[in-house]
N, C-alpha and C positions, 0 to 999 in steps of 0.2 A: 768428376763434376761434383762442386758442394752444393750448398744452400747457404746463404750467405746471412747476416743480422748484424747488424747495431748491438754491442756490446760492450757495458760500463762495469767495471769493478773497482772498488775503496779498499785499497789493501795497507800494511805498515810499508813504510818507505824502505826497509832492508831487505821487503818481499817483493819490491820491483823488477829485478832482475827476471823473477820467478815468469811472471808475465809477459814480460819481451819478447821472452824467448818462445812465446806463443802467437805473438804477435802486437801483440798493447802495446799502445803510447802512453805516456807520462801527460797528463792535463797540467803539470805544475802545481807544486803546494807548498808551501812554507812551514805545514807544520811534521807531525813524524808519519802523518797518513797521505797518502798520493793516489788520485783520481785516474782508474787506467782505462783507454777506450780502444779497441777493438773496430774499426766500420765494418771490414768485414770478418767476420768471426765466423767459419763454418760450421754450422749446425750448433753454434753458442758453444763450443771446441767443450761439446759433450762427450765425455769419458778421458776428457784430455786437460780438466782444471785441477791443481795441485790438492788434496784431499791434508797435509799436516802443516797447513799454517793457516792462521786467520783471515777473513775478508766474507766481502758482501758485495751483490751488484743484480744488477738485472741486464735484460737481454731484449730485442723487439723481434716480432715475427719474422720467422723466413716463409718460405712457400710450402713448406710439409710441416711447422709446427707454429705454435700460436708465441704472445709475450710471455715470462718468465721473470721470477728471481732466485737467485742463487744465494746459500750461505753456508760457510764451512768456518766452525769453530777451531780446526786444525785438528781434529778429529774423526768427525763425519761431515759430509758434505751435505746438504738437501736443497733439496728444486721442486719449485712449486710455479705453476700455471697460472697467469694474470689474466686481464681483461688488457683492455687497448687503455683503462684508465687507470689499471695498477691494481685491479681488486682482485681478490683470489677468484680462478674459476671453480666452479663444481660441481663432481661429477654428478648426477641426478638417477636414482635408480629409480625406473619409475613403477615396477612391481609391489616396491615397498609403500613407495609416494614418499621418498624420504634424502638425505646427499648420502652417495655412498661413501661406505666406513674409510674405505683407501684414499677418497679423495680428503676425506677430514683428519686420516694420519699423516697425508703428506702436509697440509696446510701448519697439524698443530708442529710436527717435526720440524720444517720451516721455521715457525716462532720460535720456537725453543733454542736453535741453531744459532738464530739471528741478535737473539739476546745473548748468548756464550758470545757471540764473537764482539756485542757491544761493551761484555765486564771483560775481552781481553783486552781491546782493545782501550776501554779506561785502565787499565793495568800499563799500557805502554804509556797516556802521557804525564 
C-alpha cells in the first residue's frame, strides 16, 4: 500500500527518459526543458528520484506528509516542506522562542540547490 500525490518536475529533455521510467508523463515542450507530471507518485518516489542530473519540482500532500519541493543540481538533491500555498514551512522550537536551525538548513540547502540547477540549466539553452 502507498500514499499517493500530485507530482511535477522541470527536468532537460535528454533527462526524460530518466522519469518515465518512474512513472512521469511528458506535458509537451518545445523548448530543451520538458514539464513531467506524476498523479500518482507514491510518497513523491522519495529515495527513488535520480540524485546526478539537474531539475526541480514540487509535490502536494499525500495522507502521512504535507506539500514540498524538490531540487537536485545533479549532485545533491534537497527537499524542503511547503505550505498549501508554496511558502517554506518551519520548524518552531519553542523552548528557544525561535525556527529551528534544521528547519532553516534545510530551506537555505533548498535555495542554494534550486539556484545551481537554474545556472545549469542556463548553461543548456
Amino acid at each position: 500500500m502507498g500514499d499517493r500525490c500530485y507530482m511535477e518536475i522541470t527536468c532537460r529533455r535528454e533527462d526524460q527518459g530518466r522519469f518515465e521510467a518512474l512513472g512521469f508523463t511528458a506535458q509537451g515542450s518545445a523548448s530543451p526543458f520538458v514539464e513531467m507530471v506524476d498523479d500518482q507518485a507514491n510518497y513523491a518516489h522519495y529515495g527513488n528520484l535520480p540524485t546526478d542530473i539537474p531539475y526541480h519540482g514540487h509535490f502536494g500532500a499525500g495522507s502521512e506528509y504535507g506539500p514540498g519541493k524538490v531540487a537536485c543540481d545533479g549532485k545533491s538533491l534537497a527537499e524542503v516542506d511547503t505550505g498549501q500555498s508554496g511558502g517554506f514551512v518551519v520548524d518552531w522550537d519553542e523552548k528557544r522562542n525561535r525556527p529551528s536551525l534544521r528547519s532553516l538548513k534545510a530551506i537555505r540547502r533548498y535555495l542554494k540547490t534550486r539556484k545551481k540547477v537554474g545556472e545549469r540549466f542556463t548553461q543548456t539553452t
